[in-house]
C-alpha positions in Angstrom: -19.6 16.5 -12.5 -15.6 16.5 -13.6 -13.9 17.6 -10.7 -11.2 21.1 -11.0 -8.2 20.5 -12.6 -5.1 20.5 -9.3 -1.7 22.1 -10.5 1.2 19.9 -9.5 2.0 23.1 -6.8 -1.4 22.5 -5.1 -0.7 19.0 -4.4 2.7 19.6 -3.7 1.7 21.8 -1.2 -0.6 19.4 0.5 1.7 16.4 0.3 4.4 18.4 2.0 2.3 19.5 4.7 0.6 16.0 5.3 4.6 14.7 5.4 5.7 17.0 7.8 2.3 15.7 10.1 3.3 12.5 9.5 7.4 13.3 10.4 8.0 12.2 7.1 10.6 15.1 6.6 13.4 12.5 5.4 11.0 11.4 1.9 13.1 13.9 -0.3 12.4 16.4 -3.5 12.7 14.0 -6.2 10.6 11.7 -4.5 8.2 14.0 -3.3 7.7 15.1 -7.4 7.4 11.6 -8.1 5.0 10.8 -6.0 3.2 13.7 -7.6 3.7 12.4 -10.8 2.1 9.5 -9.8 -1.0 11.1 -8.9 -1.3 13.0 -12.4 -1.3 9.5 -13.8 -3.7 8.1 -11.6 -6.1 10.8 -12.2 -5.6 10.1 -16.4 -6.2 6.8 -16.1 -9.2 7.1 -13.6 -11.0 9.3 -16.1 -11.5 6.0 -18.8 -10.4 3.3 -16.6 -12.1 3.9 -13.4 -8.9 2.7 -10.7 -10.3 4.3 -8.0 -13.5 5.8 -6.4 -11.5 8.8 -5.4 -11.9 11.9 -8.2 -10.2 14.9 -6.6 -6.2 14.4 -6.7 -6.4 16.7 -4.1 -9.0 14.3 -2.0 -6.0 11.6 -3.2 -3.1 13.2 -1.3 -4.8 12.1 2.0 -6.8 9.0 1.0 -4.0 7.6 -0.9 -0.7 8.7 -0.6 -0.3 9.9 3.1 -2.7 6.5 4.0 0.5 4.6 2.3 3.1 6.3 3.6 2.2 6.7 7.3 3.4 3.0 7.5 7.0 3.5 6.2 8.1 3.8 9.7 6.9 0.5 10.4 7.9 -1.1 6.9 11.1 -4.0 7.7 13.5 -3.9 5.6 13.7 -6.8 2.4 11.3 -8.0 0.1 7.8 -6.5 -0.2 4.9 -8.0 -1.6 2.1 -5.9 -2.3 -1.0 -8.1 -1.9 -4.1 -7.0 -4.2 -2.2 -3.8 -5.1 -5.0 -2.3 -7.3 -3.9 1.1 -8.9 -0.4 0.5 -7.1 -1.6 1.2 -3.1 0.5 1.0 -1.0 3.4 -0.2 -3.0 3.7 2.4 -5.7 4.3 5.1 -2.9 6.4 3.2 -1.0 8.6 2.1 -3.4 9.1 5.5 -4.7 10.0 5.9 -0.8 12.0 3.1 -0.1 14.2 3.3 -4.2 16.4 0.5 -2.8 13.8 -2.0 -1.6 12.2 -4.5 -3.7 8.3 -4.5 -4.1 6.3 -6.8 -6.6 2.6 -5.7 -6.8 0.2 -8.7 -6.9 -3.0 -8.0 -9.1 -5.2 -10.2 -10.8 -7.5 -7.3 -13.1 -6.4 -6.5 -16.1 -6.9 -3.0 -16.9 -4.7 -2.3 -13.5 -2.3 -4.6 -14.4 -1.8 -2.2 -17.6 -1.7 0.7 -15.2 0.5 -0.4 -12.9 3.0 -1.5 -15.6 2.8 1.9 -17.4 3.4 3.8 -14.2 6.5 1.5 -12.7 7.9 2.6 -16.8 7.2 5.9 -16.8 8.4 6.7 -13.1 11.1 4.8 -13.3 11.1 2.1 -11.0 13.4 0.3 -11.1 12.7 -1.7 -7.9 9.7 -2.2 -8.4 7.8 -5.4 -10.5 4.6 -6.5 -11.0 2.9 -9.9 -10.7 -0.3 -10.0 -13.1 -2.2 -12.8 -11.2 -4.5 -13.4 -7.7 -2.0 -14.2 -4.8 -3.7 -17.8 -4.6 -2.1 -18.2 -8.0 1.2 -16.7 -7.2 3.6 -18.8 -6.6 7.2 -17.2 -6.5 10.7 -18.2 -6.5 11.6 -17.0 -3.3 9.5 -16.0 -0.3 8.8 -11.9 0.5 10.3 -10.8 3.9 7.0 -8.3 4.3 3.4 -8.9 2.7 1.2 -5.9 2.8 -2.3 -5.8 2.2 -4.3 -2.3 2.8 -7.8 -2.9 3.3 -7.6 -5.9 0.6 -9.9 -8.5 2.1 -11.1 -9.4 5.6 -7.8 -11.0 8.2 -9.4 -14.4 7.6 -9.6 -13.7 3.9 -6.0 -12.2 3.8 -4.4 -15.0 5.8 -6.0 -17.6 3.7 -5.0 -16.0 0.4 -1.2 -15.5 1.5 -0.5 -18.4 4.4 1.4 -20.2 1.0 3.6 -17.1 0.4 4.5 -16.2 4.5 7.9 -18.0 5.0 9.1 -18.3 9.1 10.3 -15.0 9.0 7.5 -13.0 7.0 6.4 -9.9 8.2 2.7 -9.8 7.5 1.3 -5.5 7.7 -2.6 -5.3 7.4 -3.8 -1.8 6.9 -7.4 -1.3 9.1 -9.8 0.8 9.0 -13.6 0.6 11.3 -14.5 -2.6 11.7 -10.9 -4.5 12.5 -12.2 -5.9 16.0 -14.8 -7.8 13.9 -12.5 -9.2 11.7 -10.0 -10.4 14.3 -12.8 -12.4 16.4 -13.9 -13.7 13.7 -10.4 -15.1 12.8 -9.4 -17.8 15.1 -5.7 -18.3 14.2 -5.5 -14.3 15.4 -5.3 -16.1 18.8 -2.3 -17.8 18.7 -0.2 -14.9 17.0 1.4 -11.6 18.6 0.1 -9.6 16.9 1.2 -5.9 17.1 -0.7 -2.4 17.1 0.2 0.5 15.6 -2.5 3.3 15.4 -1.9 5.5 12.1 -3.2 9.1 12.4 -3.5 10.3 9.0 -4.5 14.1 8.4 -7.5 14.3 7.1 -8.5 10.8 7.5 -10.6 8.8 10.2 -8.4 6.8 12.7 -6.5 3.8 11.3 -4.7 1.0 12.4 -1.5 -1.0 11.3 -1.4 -4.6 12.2 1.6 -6.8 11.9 2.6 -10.3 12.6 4.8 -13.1 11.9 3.9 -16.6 11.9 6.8 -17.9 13.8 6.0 -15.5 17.0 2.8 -17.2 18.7 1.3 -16.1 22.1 2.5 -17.9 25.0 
């Protein structure tokens, strides 16, 4: 069943409120009708391309926007690398956020790789740049100073995938959702890294969980 059409009001309306939960107040207009823009795109493509399981852009402002964004206040500033970015999550929205941070958006499929290059053009991101290959095949100039990875693979999976990109000072941020106390025990490096905490509470949205470490700071 095709799900109702959602004026670019509606979603504003829902964006602004989930933003003002999250004490996102700073993200302003322009970016704010961006990120809406974005959405309108996502929900063309999805119809013939199927980038995502979610249908309802309305159901997206949650699920896919505010789940981004509730980790800007936690996002170190230099390089990002957006590790299995699919339709452009998290890194789409937080570039939009973030216009003079760099962000390169690691994705090996195809038909998202077209996506995600029509959307950085028609948005106009300038900051933004997009790497058309698995991580394990990604081998770039210069190390990120953050990898991201939201709800990409397992920690042991993740790790393995980016341990060639994480420099001394790379900020590693691991969105999590149910499940994330199995994945750590069955990690065994996750014992010799501090590895930081942050609870997300995203309207609308079951608890989640932000976890971020560098390689350099180990456990005593």
């Amino acid at each position: 069943m095709a799900k109702p059409e959602r004026s670019p009001q509606v979603l504003r309306a829902r964006l602004d409120a989930g933003l003002a939960a999250l004490g996102l107040d700073h993200v302003d207009a322009e970016q704010r009708n961006l990120l809406v823009r974005y959405l309108a795109l996502l929900q063309r493509w999805n119809a013939t391309h199927n980038l995502t399981a979610v249908r309802d852009p309305l159901e997206m402002v949650p699920r896919h926007l505010l789940d981004s964004l509730a980790v800007l206040p936690y996002l170190p500033a230099g390089a990002v690398m957006d590790i299995g970015s699919g339709a452009g999550l998290p890194g789409i929205p937080l570039a939009i956020c973030r216009p003079a941070q760099p962000f390169t958006l690691v994705e090996p499929a195809a038909k998202r790789v077209a996506f995600l290059r029509h959307a950085v053009a028609d948005l106009g991101l300038a900051n933004v740049q997009v790497a058309p290959q698995g991580s394990e095949d990604y081998h770039p100039d210069s190390l990120p100073q953050v990898i991201i990875s939201r709800a990409t693979a397992p920690l042991v999976r993740l790790d393995a995938m980016t341990r060639h990109l994480q420099g001394p000072h790379t900020r590693v941020l691991a969105q999590k959702g149910p499940g994330v106390e199995a994945e750590l025990a069955a990690w065994p490096r996750a014992a010799t890294l501090r590895i930081v905490r942050q609870e997300l509470a995203v309207p609308d949205l079951p608890p989640r969980l932000l976890l971020s470490w560098e390689v350099s700071v180990t456990t005593p």
